[in-house]
C-alpha positions as CSV (number, residue, x, y, z in Angstrom):
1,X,78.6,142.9,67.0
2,X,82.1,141.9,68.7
3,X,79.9,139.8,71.4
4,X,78.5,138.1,68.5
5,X,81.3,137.2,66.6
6,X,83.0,136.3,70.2
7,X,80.4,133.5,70.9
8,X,80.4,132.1,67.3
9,X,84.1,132.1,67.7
10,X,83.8,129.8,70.7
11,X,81.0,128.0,69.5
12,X,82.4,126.8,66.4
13,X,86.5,126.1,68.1
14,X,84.9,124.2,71.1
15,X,83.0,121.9,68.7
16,X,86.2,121.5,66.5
17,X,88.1,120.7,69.9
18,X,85.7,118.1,70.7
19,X,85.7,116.5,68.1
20,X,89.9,116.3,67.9
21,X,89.8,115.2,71.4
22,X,87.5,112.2,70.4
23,X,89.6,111.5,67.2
24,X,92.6,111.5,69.8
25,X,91.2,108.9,72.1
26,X,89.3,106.9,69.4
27,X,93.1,106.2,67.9
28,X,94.7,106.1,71.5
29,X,92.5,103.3,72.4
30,X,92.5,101.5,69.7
31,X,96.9,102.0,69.3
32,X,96.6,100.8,73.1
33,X,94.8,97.7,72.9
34,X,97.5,96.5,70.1
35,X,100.6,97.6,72.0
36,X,99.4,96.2,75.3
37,X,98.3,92.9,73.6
38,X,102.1,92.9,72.6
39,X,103.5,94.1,75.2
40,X,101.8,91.4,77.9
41,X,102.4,88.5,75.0
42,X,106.3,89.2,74.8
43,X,106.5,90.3,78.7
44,X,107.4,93.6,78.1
45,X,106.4,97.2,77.2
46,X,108.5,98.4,74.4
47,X,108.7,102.3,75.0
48,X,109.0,103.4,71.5
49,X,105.6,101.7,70.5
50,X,103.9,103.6,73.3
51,X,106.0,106.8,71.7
52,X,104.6,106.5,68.5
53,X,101.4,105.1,69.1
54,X,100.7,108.5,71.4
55,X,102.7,110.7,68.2
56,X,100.0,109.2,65.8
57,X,97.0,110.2,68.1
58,X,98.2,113.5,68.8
59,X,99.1,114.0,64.8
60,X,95.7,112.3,63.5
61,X,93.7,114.9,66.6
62,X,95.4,118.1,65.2
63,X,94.7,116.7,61.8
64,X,90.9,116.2,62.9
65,X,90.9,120.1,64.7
66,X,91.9,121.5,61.2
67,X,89.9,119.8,59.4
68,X,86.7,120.8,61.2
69,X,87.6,124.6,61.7
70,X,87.6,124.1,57.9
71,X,84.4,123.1,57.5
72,X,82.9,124.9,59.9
73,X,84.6,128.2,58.4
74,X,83.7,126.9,55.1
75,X,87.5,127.1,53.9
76,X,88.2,124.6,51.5
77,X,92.4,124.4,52.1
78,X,92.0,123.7,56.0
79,X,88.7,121.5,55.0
80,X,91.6,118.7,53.6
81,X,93.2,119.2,57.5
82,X,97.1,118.0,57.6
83,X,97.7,116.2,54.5
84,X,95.6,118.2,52.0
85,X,94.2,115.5,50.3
């Protein structure tokens, strides 16, 4: 019974962390191309768009994590992930 519930376990968290690790570079990327277009059109980097374009993918990735643990545990309050809405 625990080696059952041990493999669901890390069945069901590595599919959640997949899927936040895609959510994090679907938002990095996209983030990326806009700051770089900026950044090479006004010769410089500006650090704090890099700052918070990498705060947002890591917020929005956690965000995604929760929200599919929820699902997949069929918990309605993490289903909504970090904003419960």
């Amino acid at each position: 019974m625990k080696e059952k519930i041990k493999q669901f376990f890390l069945a069901h968290t590595s599919e959640s962390f997949r899927k936040a690790i895609k959510e994090f570079e679907r938002i990095g990327l996209l983030a990326g191309i806009g700051i770089l277009t900026e950044g090479v059109l006004s010769g410089n980097v500006d650090v704090k768009l890099v700052i918070g374009g990498s705060a947002l993918a890591i917020i929005k990735a956690i965000d995604k994590y929760i929200h599919s643990q929820g699902v997949l545990e069929e918990n309605a309050s993490k289903a909504k992930g970090l904003t419960r809405f």
